[in-house]
Biopython code that builds the backbone (N, CA, C, O; Angstrom):
import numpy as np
from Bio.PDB.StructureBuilder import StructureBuilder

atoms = [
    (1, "UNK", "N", (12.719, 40.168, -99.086)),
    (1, "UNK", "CA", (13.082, 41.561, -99.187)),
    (1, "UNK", "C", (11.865, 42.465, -99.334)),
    (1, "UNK", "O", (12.087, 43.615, -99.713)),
    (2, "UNK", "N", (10.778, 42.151, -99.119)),
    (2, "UNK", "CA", (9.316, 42.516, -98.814)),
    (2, "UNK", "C", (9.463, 43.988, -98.059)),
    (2, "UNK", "O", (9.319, 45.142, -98.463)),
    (3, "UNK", "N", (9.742, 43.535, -97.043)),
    (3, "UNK", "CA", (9.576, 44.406, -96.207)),
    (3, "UNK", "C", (10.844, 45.315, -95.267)),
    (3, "UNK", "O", (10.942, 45.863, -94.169)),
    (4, "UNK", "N", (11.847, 45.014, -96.712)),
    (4, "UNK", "CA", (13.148, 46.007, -96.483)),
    (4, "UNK", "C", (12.749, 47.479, -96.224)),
    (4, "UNK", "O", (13.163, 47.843, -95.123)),
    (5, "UNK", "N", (12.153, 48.324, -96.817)),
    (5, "UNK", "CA", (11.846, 49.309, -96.949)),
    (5, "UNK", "C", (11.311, 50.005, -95.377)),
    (5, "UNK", "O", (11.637, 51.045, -94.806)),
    (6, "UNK", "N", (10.634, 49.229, -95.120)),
    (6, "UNK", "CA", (9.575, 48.916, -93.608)),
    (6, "UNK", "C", (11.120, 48.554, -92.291)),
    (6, "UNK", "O", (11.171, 49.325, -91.333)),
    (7, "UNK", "N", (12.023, 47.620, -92.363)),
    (7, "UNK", "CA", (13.233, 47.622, -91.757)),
    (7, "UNK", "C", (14.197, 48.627, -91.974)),
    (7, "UNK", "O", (14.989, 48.628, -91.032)),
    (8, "UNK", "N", (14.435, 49.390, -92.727)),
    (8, "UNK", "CA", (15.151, 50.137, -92.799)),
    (8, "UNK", "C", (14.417, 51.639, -91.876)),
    (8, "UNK", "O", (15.140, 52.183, -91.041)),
    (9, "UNK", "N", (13.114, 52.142, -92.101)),
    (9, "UNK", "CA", (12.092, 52.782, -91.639)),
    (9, "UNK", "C", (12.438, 52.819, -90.059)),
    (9, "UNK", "O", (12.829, 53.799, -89.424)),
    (10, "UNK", "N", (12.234, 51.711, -89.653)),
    (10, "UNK", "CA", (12.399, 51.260, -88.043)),
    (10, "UNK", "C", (13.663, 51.226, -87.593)),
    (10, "UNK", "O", (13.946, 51.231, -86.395)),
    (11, "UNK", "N", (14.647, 51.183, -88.695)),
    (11, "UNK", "CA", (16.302, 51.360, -88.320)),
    (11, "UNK", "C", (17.070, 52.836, -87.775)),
    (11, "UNK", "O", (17.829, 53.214, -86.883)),
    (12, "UNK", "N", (16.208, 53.457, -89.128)),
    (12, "UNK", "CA", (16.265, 55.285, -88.966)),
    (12, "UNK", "C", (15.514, 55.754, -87.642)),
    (12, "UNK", "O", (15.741, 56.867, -87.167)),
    (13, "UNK", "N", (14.818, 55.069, -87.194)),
    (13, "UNK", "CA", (13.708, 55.712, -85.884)),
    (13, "UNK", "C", (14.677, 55.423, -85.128)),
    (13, "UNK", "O", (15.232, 56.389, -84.604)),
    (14, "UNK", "N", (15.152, 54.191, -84.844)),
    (14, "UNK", "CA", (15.817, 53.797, -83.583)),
    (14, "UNK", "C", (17.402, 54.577, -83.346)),
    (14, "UNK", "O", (17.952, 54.769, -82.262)),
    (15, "UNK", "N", (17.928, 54.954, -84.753)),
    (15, "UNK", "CA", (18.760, 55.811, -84.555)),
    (15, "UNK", "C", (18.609, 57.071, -84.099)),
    (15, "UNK", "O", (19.311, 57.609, -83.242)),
    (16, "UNK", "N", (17.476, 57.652, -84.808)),
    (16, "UNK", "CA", (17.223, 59.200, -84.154)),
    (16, "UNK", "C", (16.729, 59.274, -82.935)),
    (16, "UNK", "O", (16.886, 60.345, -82.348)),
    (17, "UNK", "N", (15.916, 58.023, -82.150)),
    (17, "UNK", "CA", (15.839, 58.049, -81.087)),
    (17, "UNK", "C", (17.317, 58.062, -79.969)),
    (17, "UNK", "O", (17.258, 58.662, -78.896)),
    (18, "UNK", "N", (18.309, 57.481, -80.317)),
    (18, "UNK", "CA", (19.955, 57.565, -79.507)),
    (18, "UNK", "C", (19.471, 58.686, -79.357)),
    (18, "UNK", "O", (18.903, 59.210, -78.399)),
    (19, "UNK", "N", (19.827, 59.177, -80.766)),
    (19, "UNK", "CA", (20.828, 60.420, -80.897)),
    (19, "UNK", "C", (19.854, 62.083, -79.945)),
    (19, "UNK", "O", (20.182, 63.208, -79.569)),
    (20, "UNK", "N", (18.365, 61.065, -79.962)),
    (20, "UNK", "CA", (17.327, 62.402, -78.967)),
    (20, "UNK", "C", (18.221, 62.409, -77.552)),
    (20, "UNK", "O", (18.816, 63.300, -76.947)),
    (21, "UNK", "N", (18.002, 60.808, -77.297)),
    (21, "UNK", "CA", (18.599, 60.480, -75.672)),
    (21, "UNK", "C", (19.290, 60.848, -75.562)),
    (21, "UNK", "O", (19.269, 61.276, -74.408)),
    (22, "UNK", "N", (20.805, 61.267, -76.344)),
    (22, "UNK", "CA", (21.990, 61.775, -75.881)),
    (22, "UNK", "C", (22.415, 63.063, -76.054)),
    (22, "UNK", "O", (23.512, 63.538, -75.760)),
    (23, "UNK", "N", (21.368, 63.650, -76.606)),
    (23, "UNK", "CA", (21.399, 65.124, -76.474)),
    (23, "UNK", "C", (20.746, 65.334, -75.480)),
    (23, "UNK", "O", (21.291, 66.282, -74.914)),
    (24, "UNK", "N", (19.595, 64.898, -74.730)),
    (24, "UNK", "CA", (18.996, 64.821, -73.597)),
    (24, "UNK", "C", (19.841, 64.696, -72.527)),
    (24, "UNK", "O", (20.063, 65.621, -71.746)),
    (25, "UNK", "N", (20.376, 63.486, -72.440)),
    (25, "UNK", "CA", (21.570, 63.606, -71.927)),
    (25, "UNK", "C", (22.622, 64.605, -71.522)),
    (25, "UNK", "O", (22.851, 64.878, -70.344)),
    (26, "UNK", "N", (23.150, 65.055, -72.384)),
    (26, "UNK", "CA", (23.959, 66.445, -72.504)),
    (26, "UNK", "C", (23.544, 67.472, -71.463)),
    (26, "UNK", "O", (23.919, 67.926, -70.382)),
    (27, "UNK", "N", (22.533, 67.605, -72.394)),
    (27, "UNK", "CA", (21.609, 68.938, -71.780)),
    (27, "UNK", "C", (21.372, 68.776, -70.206)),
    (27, "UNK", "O", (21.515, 69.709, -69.416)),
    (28, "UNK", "N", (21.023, 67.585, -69.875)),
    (28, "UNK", "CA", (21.137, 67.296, -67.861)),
    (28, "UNK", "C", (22.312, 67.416, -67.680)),
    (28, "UNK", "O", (22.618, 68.303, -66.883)),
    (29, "UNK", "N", (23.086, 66.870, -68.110)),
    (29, "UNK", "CA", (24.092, 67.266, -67.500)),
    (29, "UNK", "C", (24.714, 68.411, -66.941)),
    (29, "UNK", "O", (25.156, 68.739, -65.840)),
    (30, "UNK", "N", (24.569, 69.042, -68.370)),
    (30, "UNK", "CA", (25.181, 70.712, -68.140)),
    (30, "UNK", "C", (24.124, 71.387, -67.597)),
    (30, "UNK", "O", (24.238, 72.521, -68.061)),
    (31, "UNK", "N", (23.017, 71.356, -66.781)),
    (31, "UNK", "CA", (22.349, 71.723, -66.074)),
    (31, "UNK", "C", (22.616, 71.604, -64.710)),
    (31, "UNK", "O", (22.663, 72.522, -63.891)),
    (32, "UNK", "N", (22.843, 70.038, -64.459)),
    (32, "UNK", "CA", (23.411, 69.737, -62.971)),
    (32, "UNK", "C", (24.479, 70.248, -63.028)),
    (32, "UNK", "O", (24.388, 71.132, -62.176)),
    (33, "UNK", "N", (25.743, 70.326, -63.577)),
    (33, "UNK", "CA", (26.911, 71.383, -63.598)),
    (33, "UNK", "C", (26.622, 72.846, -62.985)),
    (33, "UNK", "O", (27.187, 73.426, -62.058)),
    (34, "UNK", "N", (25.544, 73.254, -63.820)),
    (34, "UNK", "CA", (25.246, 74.805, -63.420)),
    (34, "UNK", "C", (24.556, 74.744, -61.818)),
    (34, "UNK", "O", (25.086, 75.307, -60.859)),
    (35, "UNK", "N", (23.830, 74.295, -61.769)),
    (35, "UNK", "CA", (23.381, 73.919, -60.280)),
    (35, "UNK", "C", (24.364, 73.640, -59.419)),
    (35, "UNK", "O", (24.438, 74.339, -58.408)),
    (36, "UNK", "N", (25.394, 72.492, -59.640)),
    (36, "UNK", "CA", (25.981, 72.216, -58.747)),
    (36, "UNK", "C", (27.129, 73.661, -58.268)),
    (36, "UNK", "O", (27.663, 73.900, -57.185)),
    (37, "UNK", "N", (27.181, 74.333, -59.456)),
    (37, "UNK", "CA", (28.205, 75.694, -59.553)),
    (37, "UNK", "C", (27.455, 76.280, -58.400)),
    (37, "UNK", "O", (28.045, 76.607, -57.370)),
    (38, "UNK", "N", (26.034, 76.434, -58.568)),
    (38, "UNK", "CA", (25.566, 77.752, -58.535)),
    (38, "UNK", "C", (25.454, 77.194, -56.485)),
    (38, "UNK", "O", (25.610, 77.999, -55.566)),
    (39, "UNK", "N", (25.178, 75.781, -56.314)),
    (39, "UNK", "CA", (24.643, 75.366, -55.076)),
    (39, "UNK", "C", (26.333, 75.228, -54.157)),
    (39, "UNK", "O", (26.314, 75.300, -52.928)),
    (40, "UNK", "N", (27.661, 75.038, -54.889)),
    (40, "UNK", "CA", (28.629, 75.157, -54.502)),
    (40, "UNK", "C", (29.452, 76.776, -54.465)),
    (40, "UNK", "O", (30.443, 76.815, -53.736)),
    (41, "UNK", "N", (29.275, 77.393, -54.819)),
    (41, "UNK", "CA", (29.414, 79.048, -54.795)),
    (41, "UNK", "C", (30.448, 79.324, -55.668)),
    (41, "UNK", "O", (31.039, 80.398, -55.555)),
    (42, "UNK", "N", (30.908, 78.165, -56.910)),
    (42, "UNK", "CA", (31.495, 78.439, -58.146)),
    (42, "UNK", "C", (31.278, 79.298, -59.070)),
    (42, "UNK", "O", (32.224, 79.953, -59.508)),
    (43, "UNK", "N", (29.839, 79.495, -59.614)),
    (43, "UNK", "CA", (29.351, 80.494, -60.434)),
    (43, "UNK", "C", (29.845, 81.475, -60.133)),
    (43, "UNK", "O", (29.277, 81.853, -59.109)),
    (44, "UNK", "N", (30.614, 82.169, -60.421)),
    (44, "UNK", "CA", (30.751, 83.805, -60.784)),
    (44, "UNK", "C", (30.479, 85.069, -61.114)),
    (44, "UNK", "O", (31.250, 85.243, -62.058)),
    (45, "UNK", "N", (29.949, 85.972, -60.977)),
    (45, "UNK", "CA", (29.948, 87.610, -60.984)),
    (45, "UNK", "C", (30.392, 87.667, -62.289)),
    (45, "UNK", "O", (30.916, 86.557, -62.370)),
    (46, "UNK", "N", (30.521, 88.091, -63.173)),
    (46, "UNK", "CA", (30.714, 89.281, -64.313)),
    (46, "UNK", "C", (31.479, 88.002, -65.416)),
    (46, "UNK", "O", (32.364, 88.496, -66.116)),
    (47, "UNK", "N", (31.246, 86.448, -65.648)),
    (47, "UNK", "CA", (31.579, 85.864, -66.701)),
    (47, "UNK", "C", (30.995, 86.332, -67.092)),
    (47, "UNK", "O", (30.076, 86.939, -66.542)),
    (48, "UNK", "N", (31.282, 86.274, -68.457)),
    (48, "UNK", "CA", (31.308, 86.445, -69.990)),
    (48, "UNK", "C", (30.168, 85.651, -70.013)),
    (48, "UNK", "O", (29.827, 84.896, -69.102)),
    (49, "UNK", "N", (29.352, 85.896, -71.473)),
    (49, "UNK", "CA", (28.255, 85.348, -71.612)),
    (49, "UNK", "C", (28.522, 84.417, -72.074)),
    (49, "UNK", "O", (28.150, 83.337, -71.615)),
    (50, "UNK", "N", (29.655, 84.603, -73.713)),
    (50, "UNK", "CA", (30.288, 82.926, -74.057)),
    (50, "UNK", "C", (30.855, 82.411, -73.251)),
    (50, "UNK", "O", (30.340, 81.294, -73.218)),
    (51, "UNK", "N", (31.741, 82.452, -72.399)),
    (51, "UNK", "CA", (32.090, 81.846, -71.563)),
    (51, "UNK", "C", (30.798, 80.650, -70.540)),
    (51, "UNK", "O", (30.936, 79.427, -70.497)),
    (52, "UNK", "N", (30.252, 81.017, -70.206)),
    (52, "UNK", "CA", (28.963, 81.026, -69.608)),
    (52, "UNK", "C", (27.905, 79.407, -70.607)),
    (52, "UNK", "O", (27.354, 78.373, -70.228)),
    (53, "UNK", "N", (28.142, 80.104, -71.965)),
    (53, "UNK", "CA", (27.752, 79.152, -73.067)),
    (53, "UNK", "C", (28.992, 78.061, -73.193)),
    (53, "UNK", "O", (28.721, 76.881, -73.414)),
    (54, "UNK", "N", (29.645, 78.270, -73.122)),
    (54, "UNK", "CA", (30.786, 77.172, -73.029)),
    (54, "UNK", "C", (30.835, 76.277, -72.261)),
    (54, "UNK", "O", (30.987, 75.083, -72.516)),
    (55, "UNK", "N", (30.625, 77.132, -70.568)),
    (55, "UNK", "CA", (30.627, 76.293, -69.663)),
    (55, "UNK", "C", (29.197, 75.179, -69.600)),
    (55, "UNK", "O", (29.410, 73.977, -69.442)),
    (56, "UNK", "N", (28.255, 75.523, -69.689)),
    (56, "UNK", "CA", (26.972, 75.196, -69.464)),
    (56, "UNK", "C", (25.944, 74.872, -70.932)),
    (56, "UNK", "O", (24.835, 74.367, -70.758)),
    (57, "UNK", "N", (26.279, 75.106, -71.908)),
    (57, "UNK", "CA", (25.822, 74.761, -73.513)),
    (57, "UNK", "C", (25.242, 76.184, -73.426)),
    (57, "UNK", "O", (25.458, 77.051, -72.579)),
    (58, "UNK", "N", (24.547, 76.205, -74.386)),
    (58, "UNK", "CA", (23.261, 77.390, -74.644)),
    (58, "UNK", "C", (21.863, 77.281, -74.204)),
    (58, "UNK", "O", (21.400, 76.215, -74.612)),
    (59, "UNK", "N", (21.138, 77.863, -73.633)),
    (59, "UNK", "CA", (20.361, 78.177, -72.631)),
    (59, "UNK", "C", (19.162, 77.732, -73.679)),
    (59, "UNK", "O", (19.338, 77.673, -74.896)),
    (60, "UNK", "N", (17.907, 77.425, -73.011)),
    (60, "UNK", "CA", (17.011, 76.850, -73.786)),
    (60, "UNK", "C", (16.114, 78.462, -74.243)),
    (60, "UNK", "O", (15.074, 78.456, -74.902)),
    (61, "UNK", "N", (16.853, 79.859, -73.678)),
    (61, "UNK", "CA", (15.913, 80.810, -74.480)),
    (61, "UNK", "C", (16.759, 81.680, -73.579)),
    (61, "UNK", "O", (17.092, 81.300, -72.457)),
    (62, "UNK", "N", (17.244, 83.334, -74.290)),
    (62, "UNK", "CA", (17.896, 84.175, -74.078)),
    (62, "UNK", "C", (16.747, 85.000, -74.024)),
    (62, "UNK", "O", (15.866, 84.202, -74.341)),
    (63, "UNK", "N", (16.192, 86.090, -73.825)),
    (63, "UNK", "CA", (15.171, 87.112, -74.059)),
    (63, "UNK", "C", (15.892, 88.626, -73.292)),
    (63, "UNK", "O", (16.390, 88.581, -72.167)),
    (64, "UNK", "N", (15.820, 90.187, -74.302)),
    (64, "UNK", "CA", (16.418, 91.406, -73.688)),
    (64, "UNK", "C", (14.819, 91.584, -72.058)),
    (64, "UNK", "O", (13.703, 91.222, -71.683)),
    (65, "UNK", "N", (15.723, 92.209, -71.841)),
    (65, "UNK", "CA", (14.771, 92.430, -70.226)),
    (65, "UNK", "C", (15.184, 94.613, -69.765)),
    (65, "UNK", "O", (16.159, 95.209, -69.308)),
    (66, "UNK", "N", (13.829, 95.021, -70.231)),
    (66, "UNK", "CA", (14.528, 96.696, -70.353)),
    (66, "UNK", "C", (13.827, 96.905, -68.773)),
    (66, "UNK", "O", (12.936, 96.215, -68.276)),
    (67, "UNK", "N", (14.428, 97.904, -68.257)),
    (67, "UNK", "CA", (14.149, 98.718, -67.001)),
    (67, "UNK", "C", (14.165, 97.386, -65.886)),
    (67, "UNK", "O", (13.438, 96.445, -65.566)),
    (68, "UNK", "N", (14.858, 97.690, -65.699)),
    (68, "UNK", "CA", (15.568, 96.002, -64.466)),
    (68, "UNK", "C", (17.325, 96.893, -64.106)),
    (68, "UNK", "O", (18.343, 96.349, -64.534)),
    (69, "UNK", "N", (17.406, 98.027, -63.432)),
    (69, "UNK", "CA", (18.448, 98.276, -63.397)),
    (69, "UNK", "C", (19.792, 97.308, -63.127)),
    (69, "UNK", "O", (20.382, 96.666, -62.258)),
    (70, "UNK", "N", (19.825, 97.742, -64.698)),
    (70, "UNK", "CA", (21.332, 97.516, -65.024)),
    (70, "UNK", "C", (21.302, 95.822, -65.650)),
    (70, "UNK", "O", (22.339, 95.193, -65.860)),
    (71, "UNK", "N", (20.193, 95.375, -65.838)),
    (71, "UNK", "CA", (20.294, 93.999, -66.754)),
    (71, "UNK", "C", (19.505, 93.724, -67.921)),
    (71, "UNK", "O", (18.286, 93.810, -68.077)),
    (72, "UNK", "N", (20.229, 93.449, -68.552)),
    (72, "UNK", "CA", (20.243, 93.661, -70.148)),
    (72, "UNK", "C", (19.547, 92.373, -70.874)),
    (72, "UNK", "O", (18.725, 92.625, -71.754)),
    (73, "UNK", "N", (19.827, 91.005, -70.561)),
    (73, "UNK", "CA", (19.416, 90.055, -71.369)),
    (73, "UNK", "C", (19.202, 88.708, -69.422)),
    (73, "UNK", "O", (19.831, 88.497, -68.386)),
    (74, "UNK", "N", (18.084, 88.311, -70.014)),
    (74, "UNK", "CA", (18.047, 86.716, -69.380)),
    (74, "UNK", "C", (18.237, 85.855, -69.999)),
    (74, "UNK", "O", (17.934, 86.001, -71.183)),
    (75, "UNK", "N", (18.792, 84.584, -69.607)),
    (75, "UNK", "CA", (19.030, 83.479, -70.529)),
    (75, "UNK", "C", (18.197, 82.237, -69.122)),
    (75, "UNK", "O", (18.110, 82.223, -67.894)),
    (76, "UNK", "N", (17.753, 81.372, -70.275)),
    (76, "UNK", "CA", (16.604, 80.376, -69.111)),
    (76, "UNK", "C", (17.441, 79.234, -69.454)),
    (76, "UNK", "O", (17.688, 78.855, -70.600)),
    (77, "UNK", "N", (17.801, 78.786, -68.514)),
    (77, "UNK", "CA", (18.550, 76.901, -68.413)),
    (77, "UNK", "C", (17.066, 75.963, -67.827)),
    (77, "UNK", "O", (16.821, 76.092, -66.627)),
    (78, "UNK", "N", (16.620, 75.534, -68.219)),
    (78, "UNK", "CA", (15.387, 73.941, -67.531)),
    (78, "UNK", "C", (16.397, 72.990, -67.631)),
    (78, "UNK", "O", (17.504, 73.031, -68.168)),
    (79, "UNK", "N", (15.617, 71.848, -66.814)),
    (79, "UNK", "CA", (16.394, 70.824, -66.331)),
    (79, "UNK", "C", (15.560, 69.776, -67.577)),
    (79, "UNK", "O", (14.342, 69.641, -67.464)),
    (80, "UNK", "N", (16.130, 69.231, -68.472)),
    (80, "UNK", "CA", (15.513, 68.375, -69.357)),
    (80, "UNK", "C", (14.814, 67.459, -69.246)),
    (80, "UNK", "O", (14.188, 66.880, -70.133)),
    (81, "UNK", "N", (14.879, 67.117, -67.510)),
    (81, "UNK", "CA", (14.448, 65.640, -66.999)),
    (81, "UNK", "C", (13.632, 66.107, -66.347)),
    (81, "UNK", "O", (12.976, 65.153, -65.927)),
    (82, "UNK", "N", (13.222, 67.020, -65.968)),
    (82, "UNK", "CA", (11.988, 68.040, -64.953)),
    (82, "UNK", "C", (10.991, 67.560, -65.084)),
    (82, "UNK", "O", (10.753, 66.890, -64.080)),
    (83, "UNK", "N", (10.258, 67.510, -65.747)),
    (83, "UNK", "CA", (9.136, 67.092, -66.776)),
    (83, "UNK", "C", (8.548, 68.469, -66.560)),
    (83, "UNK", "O", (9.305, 69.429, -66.709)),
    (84, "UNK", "N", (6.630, 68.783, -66.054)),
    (84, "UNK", "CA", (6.294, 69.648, -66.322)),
    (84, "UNK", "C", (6.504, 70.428, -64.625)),
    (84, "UNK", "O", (5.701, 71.294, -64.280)),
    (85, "UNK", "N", (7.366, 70.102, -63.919)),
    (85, "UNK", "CA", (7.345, 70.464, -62.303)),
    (85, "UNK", "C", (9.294, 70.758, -62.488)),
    (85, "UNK", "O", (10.039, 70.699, -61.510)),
    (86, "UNK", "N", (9.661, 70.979, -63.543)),
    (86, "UNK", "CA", (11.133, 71.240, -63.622)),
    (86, "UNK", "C", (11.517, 72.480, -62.937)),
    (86, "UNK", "O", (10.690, 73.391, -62.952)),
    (87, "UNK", "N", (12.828, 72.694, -62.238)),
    (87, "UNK", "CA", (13.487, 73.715, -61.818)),
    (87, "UNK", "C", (13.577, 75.060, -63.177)),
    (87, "UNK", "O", (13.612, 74.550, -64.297)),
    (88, "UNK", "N", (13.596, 75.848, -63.177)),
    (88, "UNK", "CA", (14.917, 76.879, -64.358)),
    (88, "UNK", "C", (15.794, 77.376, -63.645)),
    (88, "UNK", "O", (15.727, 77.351, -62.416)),
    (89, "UNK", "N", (16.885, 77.979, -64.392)),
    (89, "UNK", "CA", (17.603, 78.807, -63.611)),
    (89, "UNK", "C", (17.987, 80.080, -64.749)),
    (89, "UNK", "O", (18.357, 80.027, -65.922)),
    (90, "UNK", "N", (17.611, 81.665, -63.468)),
    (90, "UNK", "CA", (17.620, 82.209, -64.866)),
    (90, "UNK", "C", (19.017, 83.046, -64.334)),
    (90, "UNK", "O", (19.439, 83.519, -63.279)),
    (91, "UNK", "N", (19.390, 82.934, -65.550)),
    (91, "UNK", "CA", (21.005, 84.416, -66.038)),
    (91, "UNK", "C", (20.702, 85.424, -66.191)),
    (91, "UNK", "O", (19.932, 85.636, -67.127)),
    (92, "UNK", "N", (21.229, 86.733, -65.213)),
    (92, "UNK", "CA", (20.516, 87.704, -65.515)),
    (92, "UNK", "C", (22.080, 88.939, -65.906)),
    (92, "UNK", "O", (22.825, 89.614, -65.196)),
    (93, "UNK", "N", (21.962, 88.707, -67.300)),
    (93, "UNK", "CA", (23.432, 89.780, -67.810)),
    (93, "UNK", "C", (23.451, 90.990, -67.764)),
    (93, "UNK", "O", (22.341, 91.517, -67.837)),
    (94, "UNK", "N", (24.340, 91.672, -67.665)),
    (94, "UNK", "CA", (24.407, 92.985, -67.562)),
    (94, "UNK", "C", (24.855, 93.544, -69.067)),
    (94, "UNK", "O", (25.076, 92.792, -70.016)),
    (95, "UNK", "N", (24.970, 95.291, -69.131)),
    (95, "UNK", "CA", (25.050, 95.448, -70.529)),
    (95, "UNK", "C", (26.111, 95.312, -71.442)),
    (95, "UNK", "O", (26.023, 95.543, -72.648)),
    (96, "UNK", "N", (27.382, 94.832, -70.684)),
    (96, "UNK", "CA", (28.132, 94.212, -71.346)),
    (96, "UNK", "C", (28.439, 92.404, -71.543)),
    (96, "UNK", "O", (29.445, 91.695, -71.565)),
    (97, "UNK", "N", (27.427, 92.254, -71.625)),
    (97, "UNK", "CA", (26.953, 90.421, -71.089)),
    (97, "UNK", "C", (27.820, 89.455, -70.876)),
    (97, "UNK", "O", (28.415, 88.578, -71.502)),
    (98, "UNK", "N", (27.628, 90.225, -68.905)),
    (98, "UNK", "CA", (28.499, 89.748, -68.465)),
    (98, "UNK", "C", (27.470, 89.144, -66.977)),
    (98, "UNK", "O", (26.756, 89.981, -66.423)),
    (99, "UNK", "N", (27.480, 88.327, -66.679)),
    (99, "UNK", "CA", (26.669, 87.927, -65.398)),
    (99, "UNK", "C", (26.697, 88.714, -64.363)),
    (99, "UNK", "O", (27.738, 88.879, -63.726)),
    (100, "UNK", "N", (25.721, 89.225, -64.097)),
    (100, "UNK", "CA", (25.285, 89.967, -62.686)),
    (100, "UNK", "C", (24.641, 89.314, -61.648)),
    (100, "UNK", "O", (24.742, 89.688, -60.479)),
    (101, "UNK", "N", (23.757, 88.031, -62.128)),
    (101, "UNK", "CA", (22.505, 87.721, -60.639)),
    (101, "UNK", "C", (22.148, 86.350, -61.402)),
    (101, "UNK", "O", (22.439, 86.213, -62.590)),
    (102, "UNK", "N", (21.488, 85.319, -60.646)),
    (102, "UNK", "CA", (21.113, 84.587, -61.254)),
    (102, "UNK", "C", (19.691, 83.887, -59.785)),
    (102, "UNK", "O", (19.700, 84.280, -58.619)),
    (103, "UNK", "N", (18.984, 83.164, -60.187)),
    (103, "UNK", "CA", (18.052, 82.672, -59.628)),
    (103, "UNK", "C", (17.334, 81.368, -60.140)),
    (103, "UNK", "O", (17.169, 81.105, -61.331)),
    (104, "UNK", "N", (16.882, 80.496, -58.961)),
    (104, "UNK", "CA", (16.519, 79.480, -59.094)),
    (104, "UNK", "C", (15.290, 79.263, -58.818)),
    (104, "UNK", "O", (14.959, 79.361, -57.637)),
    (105, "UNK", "N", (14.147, 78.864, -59.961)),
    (105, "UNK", "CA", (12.628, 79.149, -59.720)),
    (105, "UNK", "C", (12.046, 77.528, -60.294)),
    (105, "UNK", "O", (12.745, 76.778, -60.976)),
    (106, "UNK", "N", (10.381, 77.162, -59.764)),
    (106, "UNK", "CA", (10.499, 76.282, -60.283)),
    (106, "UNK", "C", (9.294, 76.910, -61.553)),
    (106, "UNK", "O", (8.830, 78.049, -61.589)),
    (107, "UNK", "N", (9.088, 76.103, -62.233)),
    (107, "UNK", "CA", (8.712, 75.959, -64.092)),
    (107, "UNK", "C", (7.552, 75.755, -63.993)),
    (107, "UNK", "O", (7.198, 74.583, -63.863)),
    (108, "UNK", "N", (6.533, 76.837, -64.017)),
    (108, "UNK", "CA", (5.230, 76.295, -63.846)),
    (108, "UNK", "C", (5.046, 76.923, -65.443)),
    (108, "UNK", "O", (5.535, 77.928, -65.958)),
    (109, "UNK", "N", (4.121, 75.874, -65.984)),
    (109, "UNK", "CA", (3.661, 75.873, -67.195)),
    (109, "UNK", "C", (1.763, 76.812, -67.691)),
    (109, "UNK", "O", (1.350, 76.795, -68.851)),
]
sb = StructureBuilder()
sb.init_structure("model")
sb.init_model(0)
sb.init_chain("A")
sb.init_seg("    ")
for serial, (resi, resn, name, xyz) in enumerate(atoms, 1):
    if name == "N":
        sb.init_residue(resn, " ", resi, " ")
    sb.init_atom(name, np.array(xyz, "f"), 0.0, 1.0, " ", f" {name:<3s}", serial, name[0])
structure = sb.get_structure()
């Protein structure tokens, strides 16, 4: 029982490692969802922003965007699996945040 302390250590890693992968997980997913929306002509005009978060999780960064007639907030989706050559796709809301435009760029760092 030496080196319980040291096994238990390596027990907790290997769990929080799942639990990284399958939020990783997640997160591709609902990315290829949004892509596949956006590359199938599903995405929509004037959803709702929760809605939007529902469909697709929450965006890896929302930021307000002033003098851009008529759009109010961007929200940035990356592809989790991208690495540093990843797609984004950005949401571009209007002032009742509601989707107006969206675009597909790639992620230069």
């Amino acid at each position: 029982m030496t080196h319980f302390d040291q096994v238990m250590f390596l027990k907790g890693l290997d769990n929080n490692q799942k639990e990284m992968q399958a939020e990783l997980n997640q997160q591709e997913e609902l990315y290829n969802k949004l892509k596949a929306d956006i590359d199938n002509g599903r995405l929509k005009k004037l959803t709702q922003k929760r809605k939007l978060f529902k469909l697709y999780g929450k965006p890896v960064l929302c930021k307000p965007v002033e003098g851009q007639g008529g759009i109010k907030e961007t929200c940035v989706y990356r592809n989790p699996a991208g690495g540093l050559l990843a797609q984004i796709i950005l949401l571009n809301l209007d002032t009742q945040g509601r989707l107006s435009s969206w675009e597909i760029q790639k992620w230069e760092k």
